[in-house]
MIMI-719582 format. One line per 3 residues: number of its first residue (from 1); for each residue x, y, z of N, C-alpha, C. Coordinates in nm, 4 decimals, padded with zeros to 6 digits, m for minus. Each point is the difference from the previous one (the first is absolute). Example, Ala and Ser with C-alpha at 12.3 -4.5 7.8 and 13.67 -1.06 7.14 Angstrom:
<sites>
1) 01.3190/m00.5690/00.7800/m00.0890/00.1190/00.0000/00.0900/00.1200/00.0000 | m00.0350/00.1050/m00.0720/00.0820/00.1190/00.0060/m00.0770/00.1090/00.0730
</sites>
This chain:
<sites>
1) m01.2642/m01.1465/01.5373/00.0872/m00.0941/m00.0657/00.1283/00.0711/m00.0419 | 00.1215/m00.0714/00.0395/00.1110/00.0356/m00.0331/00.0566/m00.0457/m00.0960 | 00.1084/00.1040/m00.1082/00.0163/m00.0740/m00.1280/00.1805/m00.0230/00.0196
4) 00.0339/m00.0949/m00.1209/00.1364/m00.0110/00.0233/00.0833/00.1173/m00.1198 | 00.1103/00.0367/00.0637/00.0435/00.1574/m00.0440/00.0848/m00.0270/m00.1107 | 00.0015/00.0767/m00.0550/00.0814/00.0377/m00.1219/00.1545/00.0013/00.0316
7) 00.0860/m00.0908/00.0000/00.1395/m00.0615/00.0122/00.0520/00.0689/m00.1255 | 00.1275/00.1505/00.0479/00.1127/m00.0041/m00.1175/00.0448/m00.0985/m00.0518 | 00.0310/00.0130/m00.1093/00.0797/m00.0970/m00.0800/00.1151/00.0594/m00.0647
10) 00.0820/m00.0778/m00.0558/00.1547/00.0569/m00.0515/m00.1136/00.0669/m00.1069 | m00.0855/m00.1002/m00.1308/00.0146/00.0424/m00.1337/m00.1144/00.1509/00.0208 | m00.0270/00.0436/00.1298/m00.0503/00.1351/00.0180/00.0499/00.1513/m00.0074
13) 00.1494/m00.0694/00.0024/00.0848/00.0980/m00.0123/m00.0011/00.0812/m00.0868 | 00.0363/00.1057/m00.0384/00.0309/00.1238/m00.1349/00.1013/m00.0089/00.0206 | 00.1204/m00.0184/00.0965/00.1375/00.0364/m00.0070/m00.0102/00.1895/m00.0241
16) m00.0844/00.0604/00.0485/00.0038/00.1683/00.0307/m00.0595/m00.0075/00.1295 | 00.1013/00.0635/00.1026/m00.0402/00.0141/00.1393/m00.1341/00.1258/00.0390 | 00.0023/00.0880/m00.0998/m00.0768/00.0384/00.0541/m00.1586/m00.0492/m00.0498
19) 00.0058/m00.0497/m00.0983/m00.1149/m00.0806/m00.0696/m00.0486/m00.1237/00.1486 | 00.1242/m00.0946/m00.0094/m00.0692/m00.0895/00.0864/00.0148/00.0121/00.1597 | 00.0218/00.0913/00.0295/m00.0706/00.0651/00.1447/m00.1101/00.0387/00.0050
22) m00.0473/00.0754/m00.1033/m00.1015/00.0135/m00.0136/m00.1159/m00.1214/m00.0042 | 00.0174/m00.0818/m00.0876/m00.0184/m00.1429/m00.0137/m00.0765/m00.0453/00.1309 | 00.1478/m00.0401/00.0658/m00.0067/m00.0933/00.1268/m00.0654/00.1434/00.1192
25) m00.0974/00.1106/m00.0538/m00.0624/00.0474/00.1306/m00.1510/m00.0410/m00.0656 | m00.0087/m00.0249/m00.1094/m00.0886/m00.0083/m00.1101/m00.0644/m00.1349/00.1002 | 00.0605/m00.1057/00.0035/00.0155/m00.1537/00.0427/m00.0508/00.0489/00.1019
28) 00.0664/00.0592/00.1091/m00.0165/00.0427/00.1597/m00.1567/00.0344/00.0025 | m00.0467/00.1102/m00.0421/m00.1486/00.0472/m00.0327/m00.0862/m00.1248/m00.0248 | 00.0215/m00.0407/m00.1079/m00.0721/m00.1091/00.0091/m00.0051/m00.0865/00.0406
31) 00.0834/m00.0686/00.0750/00.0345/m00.0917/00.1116/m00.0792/00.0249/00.1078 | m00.0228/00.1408/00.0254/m00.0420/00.0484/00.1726/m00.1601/m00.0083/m00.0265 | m00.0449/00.0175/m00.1568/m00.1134/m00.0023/m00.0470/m00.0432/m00.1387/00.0114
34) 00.0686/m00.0951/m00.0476/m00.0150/m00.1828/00.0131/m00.0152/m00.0235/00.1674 | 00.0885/00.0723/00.0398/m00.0119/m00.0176/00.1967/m00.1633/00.0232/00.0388 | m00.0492/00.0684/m00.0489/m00.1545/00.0988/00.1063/m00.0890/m00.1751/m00.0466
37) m00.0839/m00.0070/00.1313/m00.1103/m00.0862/m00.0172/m00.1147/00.0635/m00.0309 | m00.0337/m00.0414/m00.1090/m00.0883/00.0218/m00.1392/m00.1534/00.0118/00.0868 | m00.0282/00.0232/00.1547/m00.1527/m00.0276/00.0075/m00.0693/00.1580/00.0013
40) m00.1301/00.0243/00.0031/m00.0495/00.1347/m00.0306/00.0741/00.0792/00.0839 | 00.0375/m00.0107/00.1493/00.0596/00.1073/00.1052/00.1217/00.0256/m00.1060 | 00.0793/m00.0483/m00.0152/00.1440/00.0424/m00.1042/m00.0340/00.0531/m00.1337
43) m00.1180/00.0373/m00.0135/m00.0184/00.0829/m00.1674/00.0882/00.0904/00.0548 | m00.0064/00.1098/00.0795/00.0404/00.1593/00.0372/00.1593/m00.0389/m00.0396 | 00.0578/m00.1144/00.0577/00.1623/m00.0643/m00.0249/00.0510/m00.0058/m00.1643
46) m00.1375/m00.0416/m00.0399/00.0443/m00.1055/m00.1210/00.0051/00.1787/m00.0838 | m00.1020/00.0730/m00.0054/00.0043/00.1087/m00.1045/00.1013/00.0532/00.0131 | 00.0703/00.0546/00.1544/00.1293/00.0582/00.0126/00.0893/m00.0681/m00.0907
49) 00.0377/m00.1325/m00.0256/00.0810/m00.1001/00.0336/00.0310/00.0417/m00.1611 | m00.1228/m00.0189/m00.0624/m00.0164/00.0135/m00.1348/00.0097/00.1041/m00.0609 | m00.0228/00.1088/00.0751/m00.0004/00.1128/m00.0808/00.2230/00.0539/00.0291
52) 00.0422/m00.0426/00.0835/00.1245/00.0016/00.0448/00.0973/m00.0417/m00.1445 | m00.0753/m00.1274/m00.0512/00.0514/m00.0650/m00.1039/00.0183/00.1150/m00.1275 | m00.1258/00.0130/m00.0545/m00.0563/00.0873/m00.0761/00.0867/00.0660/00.0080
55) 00.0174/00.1399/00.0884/00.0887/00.0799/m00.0017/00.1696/m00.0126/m00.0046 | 00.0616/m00.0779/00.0639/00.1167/m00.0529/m00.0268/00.0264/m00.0851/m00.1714 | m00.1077/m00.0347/m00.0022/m00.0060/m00.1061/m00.1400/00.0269/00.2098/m00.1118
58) m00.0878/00.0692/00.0396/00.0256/00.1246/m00.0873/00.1490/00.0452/m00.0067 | 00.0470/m00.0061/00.0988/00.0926/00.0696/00.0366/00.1382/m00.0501/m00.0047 | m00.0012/m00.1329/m00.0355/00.0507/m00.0904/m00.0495/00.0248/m00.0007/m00.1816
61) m00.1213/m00.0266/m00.0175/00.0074/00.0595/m00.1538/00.0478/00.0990/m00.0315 | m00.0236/00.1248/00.0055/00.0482/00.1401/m00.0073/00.1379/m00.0042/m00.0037 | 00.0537/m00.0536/00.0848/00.1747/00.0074/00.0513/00.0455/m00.0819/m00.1265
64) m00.1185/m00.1238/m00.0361/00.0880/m00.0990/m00.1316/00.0321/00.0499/m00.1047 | m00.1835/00.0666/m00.0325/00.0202/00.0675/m00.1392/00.0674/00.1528/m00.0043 | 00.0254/00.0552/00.0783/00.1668/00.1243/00.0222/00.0735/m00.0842/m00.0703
67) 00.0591/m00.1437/00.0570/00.1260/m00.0889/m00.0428/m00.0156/m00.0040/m00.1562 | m00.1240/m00.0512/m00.0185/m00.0346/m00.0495/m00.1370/00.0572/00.1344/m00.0693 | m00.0509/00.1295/00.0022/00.0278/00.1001/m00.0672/00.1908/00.0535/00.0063
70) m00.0269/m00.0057/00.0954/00.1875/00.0776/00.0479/00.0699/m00.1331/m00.1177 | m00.0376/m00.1475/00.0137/00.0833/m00.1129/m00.0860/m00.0281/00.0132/m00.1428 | m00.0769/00.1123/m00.0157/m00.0931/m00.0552/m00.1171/m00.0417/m00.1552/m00.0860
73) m00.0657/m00.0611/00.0829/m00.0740/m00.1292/m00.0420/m00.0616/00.0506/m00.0795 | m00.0098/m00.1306/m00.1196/m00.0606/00.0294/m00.0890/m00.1202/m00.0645/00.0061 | m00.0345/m00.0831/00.0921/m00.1553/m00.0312/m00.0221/m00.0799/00.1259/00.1710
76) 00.0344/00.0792/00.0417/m00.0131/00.1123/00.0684/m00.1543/m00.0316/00.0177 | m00.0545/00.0151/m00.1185/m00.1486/00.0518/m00.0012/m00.0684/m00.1256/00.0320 | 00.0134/m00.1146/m00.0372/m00.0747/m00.1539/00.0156/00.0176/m00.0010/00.1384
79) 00.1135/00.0434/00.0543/00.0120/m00.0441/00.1763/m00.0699/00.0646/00.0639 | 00.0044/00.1318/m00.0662/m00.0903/00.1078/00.1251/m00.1386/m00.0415/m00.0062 | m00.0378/m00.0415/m00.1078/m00.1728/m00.0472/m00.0408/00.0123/m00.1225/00.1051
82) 00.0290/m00.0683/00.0005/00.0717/m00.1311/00.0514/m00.0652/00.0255/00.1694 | 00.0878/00.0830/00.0242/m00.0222/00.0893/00.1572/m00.1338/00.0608/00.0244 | m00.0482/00.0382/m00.1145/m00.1198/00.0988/00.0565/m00.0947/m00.1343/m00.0100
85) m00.0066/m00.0704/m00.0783/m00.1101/m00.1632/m00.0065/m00.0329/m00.0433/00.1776 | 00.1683/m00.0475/00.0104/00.0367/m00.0038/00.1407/m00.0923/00.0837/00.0975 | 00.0952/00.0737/00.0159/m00.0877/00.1245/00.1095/m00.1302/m00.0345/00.0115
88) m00.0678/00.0382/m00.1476/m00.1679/m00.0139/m00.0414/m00.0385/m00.1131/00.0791 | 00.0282/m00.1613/m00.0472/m00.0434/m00.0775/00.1487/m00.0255/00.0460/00.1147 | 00.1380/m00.0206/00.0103/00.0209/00.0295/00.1971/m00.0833/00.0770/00.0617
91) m00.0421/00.1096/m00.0753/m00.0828/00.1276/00.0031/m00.1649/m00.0444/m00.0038 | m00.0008/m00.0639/m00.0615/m00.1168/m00.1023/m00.0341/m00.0432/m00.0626/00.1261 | 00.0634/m00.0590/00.0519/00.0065/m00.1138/00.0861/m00.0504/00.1174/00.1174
94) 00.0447/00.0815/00.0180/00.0373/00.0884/00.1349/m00.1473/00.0960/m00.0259 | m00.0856/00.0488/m00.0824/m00.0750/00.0144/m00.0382/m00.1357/m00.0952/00.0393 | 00.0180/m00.0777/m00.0574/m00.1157/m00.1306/00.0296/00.0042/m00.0254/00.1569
97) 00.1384/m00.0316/00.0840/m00.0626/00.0739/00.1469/00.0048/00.0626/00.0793 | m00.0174/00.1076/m00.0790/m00.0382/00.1468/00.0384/m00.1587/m00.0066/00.0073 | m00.0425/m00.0712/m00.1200/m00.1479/00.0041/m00.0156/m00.0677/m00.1301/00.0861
100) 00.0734/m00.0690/00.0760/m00.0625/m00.0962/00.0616/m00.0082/m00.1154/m00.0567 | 00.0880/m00.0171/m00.0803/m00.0271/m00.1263/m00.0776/00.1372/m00.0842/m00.0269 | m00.0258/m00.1287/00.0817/00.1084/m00.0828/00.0495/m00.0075/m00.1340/m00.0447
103) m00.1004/m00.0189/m00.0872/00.0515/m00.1521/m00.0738/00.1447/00.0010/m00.0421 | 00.1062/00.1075/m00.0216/00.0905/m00.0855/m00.0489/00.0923/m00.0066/00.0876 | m00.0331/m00.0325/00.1315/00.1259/00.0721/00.0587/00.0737/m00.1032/00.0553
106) m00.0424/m00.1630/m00.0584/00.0220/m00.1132/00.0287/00.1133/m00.0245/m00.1042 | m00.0169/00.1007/m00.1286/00.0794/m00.0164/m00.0848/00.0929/00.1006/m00.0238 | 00.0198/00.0998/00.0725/00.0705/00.0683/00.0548/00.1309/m00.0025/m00.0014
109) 00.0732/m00.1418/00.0869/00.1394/m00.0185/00.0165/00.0633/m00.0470/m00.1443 | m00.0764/m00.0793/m00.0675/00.0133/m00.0469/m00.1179/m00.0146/00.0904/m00.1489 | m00.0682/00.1170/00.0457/m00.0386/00.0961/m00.1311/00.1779/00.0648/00.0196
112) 00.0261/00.0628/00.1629/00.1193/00.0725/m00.0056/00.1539/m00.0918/m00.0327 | m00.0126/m00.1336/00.0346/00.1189/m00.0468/00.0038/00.0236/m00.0304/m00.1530 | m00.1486/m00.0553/m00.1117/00.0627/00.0108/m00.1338/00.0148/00.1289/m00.0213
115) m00.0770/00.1097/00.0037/00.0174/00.1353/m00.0593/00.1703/00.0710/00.0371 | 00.0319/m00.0632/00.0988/00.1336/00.0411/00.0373/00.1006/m00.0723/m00.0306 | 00.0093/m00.1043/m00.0398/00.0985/m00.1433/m00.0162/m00.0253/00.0838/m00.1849
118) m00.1041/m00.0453/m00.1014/m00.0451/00.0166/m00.0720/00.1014/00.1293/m00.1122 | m00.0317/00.0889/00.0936/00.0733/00.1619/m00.0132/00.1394/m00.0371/m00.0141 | 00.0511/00.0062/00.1370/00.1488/m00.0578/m00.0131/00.0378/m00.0517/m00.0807
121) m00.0401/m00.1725/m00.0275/00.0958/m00.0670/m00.0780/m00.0438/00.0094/m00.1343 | m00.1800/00.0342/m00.0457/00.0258/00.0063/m00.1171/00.0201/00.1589/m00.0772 | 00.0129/00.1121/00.0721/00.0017/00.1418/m00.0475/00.0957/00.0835/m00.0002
124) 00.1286/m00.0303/00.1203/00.0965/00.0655/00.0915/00.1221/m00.0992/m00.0736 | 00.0081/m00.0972/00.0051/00.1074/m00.0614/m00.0733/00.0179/00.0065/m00.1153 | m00.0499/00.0487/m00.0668/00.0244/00.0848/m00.1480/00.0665/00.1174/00.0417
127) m00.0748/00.1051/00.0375/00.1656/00.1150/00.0731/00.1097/m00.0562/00.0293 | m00.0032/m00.0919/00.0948/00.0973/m00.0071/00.0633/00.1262/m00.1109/m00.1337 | m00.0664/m00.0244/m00.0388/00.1010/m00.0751/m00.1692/00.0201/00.1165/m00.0462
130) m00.0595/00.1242/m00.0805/00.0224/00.1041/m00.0465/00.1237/00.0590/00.1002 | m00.0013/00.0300/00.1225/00.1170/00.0620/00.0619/00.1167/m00.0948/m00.0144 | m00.0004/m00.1255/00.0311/00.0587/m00.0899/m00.0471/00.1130/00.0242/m00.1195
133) m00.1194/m00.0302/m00.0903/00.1052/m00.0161/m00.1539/m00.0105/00.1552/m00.0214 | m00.0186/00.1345/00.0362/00.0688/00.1122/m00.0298/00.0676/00.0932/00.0566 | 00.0032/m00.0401/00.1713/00.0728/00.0415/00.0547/00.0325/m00.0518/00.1484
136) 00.0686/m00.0834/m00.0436/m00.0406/m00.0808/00.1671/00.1295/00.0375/00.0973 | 00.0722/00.1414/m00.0383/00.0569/00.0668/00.1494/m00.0644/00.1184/00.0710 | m00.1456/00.0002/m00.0914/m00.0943/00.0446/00.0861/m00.0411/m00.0145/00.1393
139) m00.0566/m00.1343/m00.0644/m00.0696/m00.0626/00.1622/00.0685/m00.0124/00.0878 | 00.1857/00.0347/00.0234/00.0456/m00.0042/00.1392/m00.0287/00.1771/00.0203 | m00.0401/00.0843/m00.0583/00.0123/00.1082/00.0075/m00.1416/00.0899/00.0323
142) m00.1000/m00.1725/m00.0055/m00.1345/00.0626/00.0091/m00.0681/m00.0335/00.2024
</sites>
């Protein structure tokens, strides 16, 4: 079963290029992950697919919270917790089938598209107001 993909949107934006490149490969990963048909032959697909996420989803973070620190945000520490919660899922998920165990994998497209929609608009748009109202000739500079 094929799922329907995770569509950019304007209000996805950060207005920091290197933030939402990152972003929109974020989307890509999981998009290619929504692509694989979900039947037992595609587990070997789906763990790659997933564990691809995982790691970019790290590596992704890492690069934010640098930003967070170099800007000094002041809620720094709530975001990074924020991130590791995050991760912890995904990690979760990728775990469970590892061990062979695929009840959720129906819920799958739907666990990643809120966990990712979710993140964005309700966690990331707070930075991105903070750069905003304290320095917003940053973000052509970021």
């Amino acid at each position: 079963m094929l799922y329907d993909k995770i569509i950019w949107k304007k209000e996805y934006h950060l207005n920091i290029a290197e933030i939402d490149q990152q972003r929109l490969k974020l989307v890509a990963l999981i998009n290619e992950l929504l692509d694989i048909n979900y039947q037992e032959e595609d587990f070997k697909k789906l763990k790659k697919a997933l564990f691809e996420v995982v790691e970019y989803t790290n590596y992704h973070f890492e690069a934010e919270s640098s930003l967070h620190k170099k800007l000094n945000y002041g809620h720094y520490h709530e975001h990074k917790a924020q991130h590791q919660m995050l991760v912890k899922q995904i990690v979760e998920l990728l775990q469970s089938l590892k061990r062979g165990k695929t009840e959720f994998r129906d819920d799958l497209p739907e666990i990643l598209e809120n966990w990712f929609i979710r993140y964005v608009i309700n966690h990331d748009k707070e930075f991105d107001h903070f750069v905003e109202e304290n320095n917003p000739k940053l973000i052509a500079k970021l």
